[in-house]
C-alpha positions as CSV (number, residue, x, y, z in Angstrom):
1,X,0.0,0.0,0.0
2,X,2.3,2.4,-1.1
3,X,2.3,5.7,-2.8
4,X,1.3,4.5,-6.2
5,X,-1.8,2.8,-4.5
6,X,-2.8,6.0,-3.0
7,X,-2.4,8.0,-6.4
8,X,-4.8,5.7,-8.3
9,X,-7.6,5.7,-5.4
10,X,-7.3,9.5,-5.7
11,X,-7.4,9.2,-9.0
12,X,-10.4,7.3,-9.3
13,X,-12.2,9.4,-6.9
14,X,-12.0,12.3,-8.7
15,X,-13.1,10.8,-12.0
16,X,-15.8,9.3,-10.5
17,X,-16.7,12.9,-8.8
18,X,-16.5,14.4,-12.4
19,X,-18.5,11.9,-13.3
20,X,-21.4,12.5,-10.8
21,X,-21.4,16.4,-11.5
22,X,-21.4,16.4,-15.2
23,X,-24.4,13.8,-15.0
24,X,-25.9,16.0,-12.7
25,X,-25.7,19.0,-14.4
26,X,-26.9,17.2,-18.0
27,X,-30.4,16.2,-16.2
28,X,-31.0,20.2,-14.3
29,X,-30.6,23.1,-16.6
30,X,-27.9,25.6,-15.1
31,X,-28.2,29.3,-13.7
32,X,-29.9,30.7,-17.0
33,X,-31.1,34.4,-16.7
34,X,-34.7,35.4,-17.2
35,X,-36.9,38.0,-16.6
36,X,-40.1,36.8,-16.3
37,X,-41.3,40.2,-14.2
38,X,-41.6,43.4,-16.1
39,X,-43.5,42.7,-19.3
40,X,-46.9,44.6,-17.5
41,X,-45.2,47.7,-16.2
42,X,-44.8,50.8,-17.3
43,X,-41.7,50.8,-18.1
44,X,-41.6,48.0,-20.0
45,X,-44.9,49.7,-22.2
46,X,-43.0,53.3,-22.5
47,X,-40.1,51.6,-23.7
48,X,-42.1,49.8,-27.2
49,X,-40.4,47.0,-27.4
50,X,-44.2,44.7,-27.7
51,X,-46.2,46.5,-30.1
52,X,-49.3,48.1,-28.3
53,X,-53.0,46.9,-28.1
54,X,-55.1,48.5,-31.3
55,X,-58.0,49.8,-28.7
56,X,-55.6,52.0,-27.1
57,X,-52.7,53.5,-29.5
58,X,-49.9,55.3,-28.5
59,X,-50.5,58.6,-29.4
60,X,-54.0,58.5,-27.7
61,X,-54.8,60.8,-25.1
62,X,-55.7,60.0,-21.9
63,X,-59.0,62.1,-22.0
64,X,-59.9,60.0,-25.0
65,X,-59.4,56.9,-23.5
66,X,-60.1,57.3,-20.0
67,X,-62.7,59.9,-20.3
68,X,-63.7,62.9,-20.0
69,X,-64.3,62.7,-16.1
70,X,-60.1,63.2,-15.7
71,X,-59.6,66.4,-18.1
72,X,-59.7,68.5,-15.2
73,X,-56.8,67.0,-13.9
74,X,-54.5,65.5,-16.7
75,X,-55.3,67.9,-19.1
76,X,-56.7,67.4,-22.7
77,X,-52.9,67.0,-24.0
78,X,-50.6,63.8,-22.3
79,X,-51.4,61.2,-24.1
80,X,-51.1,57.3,-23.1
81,X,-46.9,56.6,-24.2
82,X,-46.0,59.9,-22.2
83,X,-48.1,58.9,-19.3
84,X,-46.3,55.6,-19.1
85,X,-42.7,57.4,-19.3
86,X,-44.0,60.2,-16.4
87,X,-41.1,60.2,-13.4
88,X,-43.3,62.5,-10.9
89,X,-44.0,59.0,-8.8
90,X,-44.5,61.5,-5.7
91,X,-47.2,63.1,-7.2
92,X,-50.0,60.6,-6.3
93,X,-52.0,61.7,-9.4
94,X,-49.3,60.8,-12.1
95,X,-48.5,57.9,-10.4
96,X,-51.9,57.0,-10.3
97,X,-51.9,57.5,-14.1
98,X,-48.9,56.1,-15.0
99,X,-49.8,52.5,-13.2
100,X,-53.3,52.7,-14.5
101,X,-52.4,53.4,-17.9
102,X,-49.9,50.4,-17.9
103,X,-53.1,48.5,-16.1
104,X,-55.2,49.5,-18.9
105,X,-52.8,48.2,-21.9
106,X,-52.3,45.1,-19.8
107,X,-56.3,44.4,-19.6
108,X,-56.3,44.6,-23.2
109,X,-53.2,42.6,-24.1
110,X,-52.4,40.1,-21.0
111,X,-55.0,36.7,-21.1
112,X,-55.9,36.4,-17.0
113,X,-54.8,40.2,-15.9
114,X,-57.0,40.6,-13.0
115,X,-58.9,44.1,-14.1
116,X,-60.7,44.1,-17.1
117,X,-60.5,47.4,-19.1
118,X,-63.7,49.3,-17.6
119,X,-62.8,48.1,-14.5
120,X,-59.5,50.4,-14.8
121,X,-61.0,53.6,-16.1
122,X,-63.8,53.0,-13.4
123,X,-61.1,52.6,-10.8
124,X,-58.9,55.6,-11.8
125,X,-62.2,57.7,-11.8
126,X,-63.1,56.9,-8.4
127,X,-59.3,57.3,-7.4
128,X,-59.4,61.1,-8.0
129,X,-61.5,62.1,-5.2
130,X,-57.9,62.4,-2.7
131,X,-54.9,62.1,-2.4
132,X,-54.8,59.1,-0.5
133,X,-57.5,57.4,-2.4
134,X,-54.9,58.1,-5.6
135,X,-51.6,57.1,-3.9
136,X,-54.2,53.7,-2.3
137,X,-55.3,52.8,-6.2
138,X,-52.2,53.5,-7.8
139,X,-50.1,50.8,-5.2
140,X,-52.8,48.3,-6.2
141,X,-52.2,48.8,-9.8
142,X,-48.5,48.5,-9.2
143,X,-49.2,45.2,-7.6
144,X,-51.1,43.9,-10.4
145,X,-48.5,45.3,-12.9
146,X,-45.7,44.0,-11.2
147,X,-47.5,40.5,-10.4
148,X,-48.3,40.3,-14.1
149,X,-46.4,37.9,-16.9
């Protein structure tokens, strides 16, 4: 039981460990990145890399879409795409907007998204009353953005 004896057992341990791992890793699929989150937000709609649902297009405005009821407020100008690209997240309203305009092209083109389009524009109607009532739906929006595939 000498040296030579030792060197083969050594050996044949770490080919059968090689072994054992690369049979392993053939049967599971490695670390391989996706992003499953992030096709319902936003960001991802502002950024037109899916092409957008045909009820709502781009250049839309939200008065149009949403109805009349939120001219006072938004104007009779921003239209859907800008309102998905707003940054003024501390402003309850436009982040109220910006999630429910995401929400909106998600009820059209996501199978399962939990609000249906009236739903939304009823929802962001009833939203403007406050503040809190704005910041409130706009966090549940996000939620169902964010929870979205």
């Amino acid at each position: 039981m000498g040296m030579p004896f030792l060197l083969s057992r050594l050996v044949l341990i770490i080919f059968v460990a090689h072994f054992a791992a690369s049979k392993a890793a053939a049967t599971r699929p490695g670390f391989i990145y996706t992003r499953t989150r992030g096709r319902c937000t936003p960001q991802f709609w502002s950024s037109r890399r899916e092409s957008w649902p045909r009820m709502v297009p781009q250049r839309a405005t939200v008065s149009k879409v949403f109805g009349s009821g939120i001219f006072e407020r938004y104007g009779s100008d921003v239209t859907l795409l800008e309102s998905t690209t707003r940054n003024d997240d501390e402003n309850a309203f436009a982040g109220l907007l910006k999630q429910a305009s995401a929400a909106l092209l998600n009820s059209y083109a996501r199978e399962g998204f939990p609000y249906s389009a009236w739903e939304v524009k009823t929802l962001l109607i009833q939203a403007l009353v406050s503040k809190e009532a704005a910041a409130t739906q706009a966090k549940q929006f996000s939620v169902a953005n964010e929870a979205c595939n």
